[in-house]
RODO-2510 file (C-alpha; in nm, 4 decimals, decimal comma):
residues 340
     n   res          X          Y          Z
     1     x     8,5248     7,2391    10,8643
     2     x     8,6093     7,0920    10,5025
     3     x     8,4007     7,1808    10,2246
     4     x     8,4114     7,0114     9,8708
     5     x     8,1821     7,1335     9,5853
     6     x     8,1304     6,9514     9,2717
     7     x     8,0166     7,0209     8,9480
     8     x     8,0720     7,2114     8,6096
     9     x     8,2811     7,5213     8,5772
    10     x     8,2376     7,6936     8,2467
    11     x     8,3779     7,9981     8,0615
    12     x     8,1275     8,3170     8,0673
    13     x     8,0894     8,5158     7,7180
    14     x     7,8954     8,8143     7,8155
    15     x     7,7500     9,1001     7,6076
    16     x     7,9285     9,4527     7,7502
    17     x     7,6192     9,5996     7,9783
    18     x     7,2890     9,5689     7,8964
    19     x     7,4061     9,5313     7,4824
    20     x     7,2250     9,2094     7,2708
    21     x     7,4609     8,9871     7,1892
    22     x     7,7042     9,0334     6,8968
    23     x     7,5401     9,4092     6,8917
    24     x     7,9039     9,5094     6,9346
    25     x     8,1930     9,2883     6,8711
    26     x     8,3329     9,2266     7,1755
    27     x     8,2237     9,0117     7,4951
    28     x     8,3451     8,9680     7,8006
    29     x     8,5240     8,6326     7,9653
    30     x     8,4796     8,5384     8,3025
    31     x     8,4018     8,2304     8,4721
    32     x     8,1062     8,0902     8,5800
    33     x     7,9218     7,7857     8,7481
    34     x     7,6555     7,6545     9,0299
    35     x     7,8942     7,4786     9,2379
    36     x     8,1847     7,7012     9,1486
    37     x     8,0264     8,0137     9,2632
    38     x     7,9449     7,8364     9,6209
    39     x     8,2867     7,7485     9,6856
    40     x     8,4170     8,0861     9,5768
    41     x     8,1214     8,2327     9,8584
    42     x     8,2563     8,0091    10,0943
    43     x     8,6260     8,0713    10,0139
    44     x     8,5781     8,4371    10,0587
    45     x     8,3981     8,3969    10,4070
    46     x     8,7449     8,2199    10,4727
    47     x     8,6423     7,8479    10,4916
    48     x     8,8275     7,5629    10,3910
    49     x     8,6700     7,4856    10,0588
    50     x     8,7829     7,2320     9,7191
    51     x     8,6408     7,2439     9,3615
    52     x     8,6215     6,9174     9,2002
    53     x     8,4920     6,8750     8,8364
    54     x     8,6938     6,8030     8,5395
    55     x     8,8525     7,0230     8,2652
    56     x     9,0557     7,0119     7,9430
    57     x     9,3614     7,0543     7,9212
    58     x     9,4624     7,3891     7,7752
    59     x     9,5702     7,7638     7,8497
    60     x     9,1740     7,8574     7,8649
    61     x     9,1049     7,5851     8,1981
    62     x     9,4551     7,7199     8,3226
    63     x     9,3152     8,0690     8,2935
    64     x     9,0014     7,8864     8,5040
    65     x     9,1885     7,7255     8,7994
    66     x     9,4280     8,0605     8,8738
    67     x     9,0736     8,2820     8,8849
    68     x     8,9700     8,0060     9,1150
    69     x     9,3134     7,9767     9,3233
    70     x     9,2854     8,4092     9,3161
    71     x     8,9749     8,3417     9,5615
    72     x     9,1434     8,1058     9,7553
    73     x     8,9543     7,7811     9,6302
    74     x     9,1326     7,4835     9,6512
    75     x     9,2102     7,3235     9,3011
    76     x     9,4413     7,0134     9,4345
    77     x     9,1515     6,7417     9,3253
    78     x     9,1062     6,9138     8,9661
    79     x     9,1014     6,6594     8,7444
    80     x     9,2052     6,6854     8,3400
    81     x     9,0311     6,4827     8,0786
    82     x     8,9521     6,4860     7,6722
    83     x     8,6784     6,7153     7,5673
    84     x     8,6986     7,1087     7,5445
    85     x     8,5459     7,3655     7,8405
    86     x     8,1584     7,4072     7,8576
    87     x     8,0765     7,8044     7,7940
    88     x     7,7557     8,0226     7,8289
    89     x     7,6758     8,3148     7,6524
    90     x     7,4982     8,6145     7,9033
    91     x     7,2969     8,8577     7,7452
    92     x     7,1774     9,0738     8,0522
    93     x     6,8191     9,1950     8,0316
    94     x     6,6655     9,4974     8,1426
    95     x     6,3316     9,6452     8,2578
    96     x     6,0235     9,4165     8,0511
    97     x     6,3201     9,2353     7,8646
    98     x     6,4645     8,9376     8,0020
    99     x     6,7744     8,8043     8,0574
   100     x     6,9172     8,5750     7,8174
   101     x     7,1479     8,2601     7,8618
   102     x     7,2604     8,0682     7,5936
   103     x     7,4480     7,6862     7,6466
   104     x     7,7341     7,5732     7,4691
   105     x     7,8246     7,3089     7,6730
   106     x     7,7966     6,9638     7,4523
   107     x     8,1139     6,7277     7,5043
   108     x     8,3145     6,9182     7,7290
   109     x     8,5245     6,7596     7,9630
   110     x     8,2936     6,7409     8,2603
   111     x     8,0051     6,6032     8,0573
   112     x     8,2131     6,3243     7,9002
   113     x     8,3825     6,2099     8,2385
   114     x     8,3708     5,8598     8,2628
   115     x     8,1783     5,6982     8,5861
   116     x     8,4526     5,5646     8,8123
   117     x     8,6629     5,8106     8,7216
   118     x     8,6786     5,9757     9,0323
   119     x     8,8318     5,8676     9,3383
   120     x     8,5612     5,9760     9,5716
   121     x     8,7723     5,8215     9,8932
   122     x     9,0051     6,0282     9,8106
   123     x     8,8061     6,3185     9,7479
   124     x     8,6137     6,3166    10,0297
   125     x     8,8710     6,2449    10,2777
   126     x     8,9209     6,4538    10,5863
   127     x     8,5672     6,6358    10,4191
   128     x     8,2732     6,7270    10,6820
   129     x     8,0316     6,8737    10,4083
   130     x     7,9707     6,7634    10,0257
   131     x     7,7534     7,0358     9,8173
   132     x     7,6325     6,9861     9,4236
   133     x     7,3326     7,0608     9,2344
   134     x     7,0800     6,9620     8,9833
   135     x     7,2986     7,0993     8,6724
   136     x     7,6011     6,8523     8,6310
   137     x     7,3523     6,5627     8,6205
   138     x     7,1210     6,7373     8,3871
   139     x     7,4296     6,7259     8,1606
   140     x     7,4499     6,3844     8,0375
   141     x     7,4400     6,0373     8,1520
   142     x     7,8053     6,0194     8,2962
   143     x     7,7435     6,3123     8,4422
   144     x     7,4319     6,1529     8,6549
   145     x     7,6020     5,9125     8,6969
   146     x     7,9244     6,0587     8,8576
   147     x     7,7264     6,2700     9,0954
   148     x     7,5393     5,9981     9,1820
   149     x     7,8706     5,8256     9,3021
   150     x     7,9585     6,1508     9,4436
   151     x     7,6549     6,1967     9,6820
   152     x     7,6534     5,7873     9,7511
   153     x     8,0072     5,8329     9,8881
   154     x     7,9131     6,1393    10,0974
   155     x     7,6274     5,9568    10,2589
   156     x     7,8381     5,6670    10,3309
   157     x     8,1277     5,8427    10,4798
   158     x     7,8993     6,0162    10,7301
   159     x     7,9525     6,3459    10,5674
   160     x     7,6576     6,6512    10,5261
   161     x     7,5331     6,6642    10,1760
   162     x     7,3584     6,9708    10,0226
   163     x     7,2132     6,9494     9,6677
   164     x     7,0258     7,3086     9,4929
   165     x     6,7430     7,1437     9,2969
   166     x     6,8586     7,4051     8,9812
   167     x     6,6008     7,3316     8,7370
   168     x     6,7298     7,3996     8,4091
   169     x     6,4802     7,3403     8,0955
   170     x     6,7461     7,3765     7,8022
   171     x     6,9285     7,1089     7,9895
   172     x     6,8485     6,7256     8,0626
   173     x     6,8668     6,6449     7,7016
   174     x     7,0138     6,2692     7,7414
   175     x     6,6647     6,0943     7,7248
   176     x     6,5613     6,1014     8,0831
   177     x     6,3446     6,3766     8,2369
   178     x     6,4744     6,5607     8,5797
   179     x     6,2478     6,3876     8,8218
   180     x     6,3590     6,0158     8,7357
   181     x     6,7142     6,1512     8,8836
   182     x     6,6501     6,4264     9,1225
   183     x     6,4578     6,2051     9,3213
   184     x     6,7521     5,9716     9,3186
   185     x     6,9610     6,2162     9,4048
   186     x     6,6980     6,3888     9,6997
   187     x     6,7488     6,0090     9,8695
   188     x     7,1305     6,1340    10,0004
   189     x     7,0550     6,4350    10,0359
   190     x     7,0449     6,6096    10,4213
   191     x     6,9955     6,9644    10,2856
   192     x     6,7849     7,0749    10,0148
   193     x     6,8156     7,4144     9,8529
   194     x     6,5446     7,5167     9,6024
   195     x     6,2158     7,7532     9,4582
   196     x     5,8923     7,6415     9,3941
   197     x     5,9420     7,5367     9,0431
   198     x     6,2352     7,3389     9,1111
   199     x     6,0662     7,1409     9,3848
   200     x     5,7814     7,0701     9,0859
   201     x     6,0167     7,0346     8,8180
   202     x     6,3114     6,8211     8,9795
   203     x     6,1020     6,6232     9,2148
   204     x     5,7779     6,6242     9,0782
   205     x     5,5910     6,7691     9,4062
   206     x     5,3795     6,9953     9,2732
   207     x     5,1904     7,3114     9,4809
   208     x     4,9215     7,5409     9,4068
   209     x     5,2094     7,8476     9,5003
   210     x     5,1521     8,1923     9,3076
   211     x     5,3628     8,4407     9,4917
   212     x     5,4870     8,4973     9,8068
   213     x     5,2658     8,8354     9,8823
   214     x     4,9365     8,6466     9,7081
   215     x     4,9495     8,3289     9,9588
   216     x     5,0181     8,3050    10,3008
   217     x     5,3449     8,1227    10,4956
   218     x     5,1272     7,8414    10,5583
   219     x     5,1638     7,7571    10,1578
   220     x     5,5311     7,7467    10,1634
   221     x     5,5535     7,5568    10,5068
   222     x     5,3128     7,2905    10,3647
   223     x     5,5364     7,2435    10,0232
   224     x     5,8570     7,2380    10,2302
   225     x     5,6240     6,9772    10,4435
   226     x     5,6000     6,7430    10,1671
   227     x     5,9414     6,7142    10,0103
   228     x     6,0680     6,6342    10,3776
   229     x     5,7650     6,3508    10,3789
   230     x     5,8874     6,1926    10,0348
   231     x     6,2488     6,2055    10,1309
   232     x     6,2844     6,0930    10,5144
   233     x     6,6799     6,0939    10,5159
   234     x     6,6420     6,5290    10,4228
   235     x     6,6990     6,7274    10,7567
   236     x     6,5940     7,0753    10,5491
   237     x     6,4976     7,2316    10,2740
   238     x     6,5408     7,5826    10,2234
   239     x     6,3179     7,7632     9,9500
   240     x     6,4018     8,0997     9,8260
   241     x     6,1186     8,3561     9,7094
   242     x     6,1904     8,5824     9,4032
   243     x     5,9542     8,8085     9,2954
   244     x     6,0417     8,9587     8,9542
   245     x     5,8614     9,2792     8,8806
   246     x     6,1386     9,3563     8,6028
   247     x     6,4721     9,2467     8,4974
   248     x     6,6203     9,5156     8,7070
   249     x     6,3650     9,5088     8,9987
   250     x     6,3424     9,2081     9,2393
   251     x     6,1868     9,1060     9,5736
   252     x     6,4115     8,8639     9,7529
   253     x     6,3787     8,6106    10,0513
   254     x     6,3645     8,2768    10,2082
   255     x     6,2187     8,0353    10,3882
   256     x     6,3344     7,7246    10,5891
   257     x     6,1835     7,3554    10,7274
   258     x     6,3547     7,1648    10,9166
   259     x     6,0486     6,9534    10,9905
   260     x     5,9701     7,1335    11,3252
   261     x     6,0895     7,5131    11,2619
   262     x     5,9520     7,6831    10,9580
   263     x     6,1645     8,0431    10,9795
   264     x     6,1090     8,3329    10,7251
   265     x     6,3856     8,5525    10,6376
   266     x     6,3595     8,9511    10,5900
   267     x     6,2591     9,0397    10,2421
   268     x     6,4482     9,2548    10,0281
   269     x     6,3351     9,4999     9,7440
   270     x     6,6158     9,4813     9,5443
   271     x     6,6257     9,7551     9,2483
   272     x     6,8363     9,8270     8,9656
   273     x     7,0049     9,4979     8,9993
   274     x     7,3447     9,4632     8,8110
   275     x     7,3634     9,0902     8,7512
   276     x     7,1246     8,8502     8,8970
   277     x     7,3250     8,5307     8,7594
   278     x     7,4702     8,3402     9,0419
   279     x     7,2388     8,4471     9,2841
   280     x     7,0876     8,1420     9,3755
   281     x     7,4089     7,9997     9,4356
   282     x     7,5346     8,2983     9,6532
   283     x     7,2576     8,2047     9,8199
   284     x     7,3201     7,8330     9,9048
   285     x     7,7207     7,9228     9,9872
   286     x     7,5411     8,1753    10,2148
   287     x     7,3248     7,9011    10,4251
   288     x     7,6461     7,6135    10,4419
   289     x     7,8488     7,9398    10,6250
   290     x     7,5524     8,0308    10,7993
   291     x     7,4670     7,6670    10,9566
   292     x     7,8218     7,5976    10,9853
   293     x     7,8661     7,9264    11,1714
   294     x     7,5608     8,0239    11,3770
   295     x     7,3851     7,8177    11,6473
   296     x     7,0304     7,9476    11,5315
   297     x     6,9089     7,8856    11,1966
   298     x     6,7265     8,1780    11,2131
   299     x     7,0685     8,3413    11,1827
   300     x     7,1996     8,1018    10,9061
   301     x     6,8768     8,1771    10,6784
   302     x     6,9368     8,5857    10,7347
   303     x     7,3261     8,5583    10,6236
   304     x     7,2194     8,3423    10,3552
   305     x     6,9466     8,6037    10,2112
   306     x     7,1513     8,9182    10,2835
   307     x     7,4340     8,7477    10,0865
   308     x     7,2411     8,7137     9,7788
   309     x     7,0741     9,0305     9,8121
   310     x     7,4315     9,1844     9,8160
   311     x     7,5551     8,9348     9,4929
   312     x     7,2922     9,1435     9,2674
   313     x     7,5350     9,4431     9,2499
   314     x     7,7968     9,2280     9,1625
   315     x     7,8727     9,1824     8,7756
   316     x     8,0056     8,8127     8,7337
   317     x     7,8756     8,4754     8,8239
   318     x     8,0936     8,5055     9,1813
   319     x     7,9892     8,6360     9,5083
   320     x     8,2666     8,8713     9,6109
   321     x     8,1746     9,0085     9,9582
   322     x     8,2995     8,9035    10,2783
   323     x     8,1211     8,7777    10,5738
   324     x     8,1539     9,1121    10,7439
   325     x     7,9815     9,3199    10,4250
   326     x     7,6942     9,0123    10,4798
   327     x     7,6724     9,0741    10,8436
   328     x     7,6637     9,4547    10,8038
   329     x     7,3282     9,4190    10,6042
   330     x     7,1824     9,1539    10,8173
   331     x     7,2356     9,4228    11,0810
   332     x     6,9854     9,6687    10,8965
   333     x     7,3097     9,8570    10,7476
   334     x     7,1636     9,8664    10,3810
   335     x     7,1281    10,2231    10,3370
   336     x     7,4677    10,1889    10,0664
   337     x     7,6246    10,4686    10,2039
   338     x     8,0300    10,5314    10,1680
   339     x     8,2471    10,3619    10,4233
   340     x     8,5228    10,5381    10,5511
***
């Protein structure tokens, strides 16, 4: 099983623990992105998995591609262009005060690629499952227009294609709104990964959804109901359930349609959470393992959860647990205790 992930992969500027930014002088670099962190997930659950985006050419996306090659992500299809790397500034938040993300991402590489500037046969040869999200086309109009191409291709070639709806609001500045692509984009899609407020933000399908402990199952089945209705290609949808009592105290699960099955994970209470970002994509690297691995979804929607349960005591945008650690908490083994 071949798995390529496309998008943008940006540097991460990070204020040291739970600081403001610029409250000291010093931040931390990592690096960071949607479909980035799902290949890294998938990587370190030992799949075969490519990056594609694009990147500039200099020592800083050199510095990128070796932290991705260190996780054994393949970086063969890497492609270099004019424009600088995208970065995001991470102020974490804590208790009553959010967390804080700022976007400095104008006319970097991947947002000036040209359309027809990839060589999706290439790309996609010898590939069985194609995964993106709703950030690299909120970027600009090449960018739509690129993973437009991409998830065309996919579709074409007979290949899976999952898509996380990843609403962003300080994004989708080019003139259009998110719904007059996403909806596009929902067309080739087979598996849908989302929350409420993407599904009503991206797609426009709107639900009268508080939380999940105020309304029953029946509320989520019956959203997951009508995105499947508007987009009769989509197998699933999967729709994770945060509840945020603090910055530093979540709930956590999931829920799956497939049409006929609507399955609900185990919920987790997670607390003092060390980094939330990422999250959501540890999550959607946790259901492609878990429905290219287990014969019962049931199963696939449990690794997926417990994975991004475990990816809030992780600092940095990547996932770094192996399917064993995941498989340990599905298990009921969450107590944290030392192993020896």
């Amino acid at each position: 099983m071949k798995i390529l992930t496309f998008g943008e992969i940006m540097l991460r500027l990070k204020a040291p623990g739970h600081e403001r930014l610029f409250q000291s002088p010093a931040l931390e670099a990592t690096f960071g992105g949607g479909e980035a962190n799902v290949a890294v997930s998938l990587a370190n659950y030992g799949m075969d998995c490519e990056f594609l985006t694009v990147l500039p050419d200099n020592g800083i996306a050199d510095a990128c591609i070796r932290e991705l090659r260190y996780f054994g992500v393949g970086t063969s299809l890497i492609r270099r262009g004019p424009g600088r790397m995208g970065i995001y500034y991470l102020q974490a938040g804590a208790n009553q005060l959010p967390s804080k993300v700022i976007y400095d991402r104008a006319g970097s590489a991947m947002a000036i690629a040209e359309p027809g500037s990839i060589n999706w046969e290439k790309a996609l040869n010898g590939v069985n499952w194609f995964h993106t999200t709703g950030i690299t086309p909120a970027l600009s109009k090449t960018a739509m227009e690129l993973t437009l191409e991409g998830v065309k291709a996919a579709r074409d070639g007979g290949i899976t294609v999952s898509c996380d709806l990843n609403y962003r609001k300080n994004l989708w500045k080019y003139g259009v709104n998110a719904p007059e692509v996403m909806r596009e984009i929902a067309k080739y899609t087979d598996i849908a990964i989302a929350n409420e407020e993407d599904i009503q933000k991206s797609l426009g399908i709107t639900s009268d959804i508080g939380t999940w402990d105020s309304l029953s199952r029946e509320q989520y089945r019956l959203l997951g109901d009508k995105v499947l209705e508007a987009y009769p290609n989509m197998k699933t949808i999967a729709i994770t359930l945060r509840e945020s009592h603090s910055a530093d105290w979540n709930g956590w699960g999931a829920c799956l349609n497939d049409g006929r099955d609507f399955i609900v994970s185990k919920a987790y209470d997670i607390r003092d959470i060390i980094d939330r970002v990422g999250g959501g994509d540890s999550f959607a690297g946790g259901l492609i393992y878990g429905l290219c691995h287990y014969g019962d979804k049931q199963q696939a929607l449990e690794f997926a959860t417990a994975a991004s349960c475990l990816k809030h005591s992780i600092s940095g945008d990547f996932n770094r647990v192996t399917a064993d650690e995941v498989e340990k908490l599905m298990s009921g083994d969450g107590t944290g205790r030392v192993q020896r």
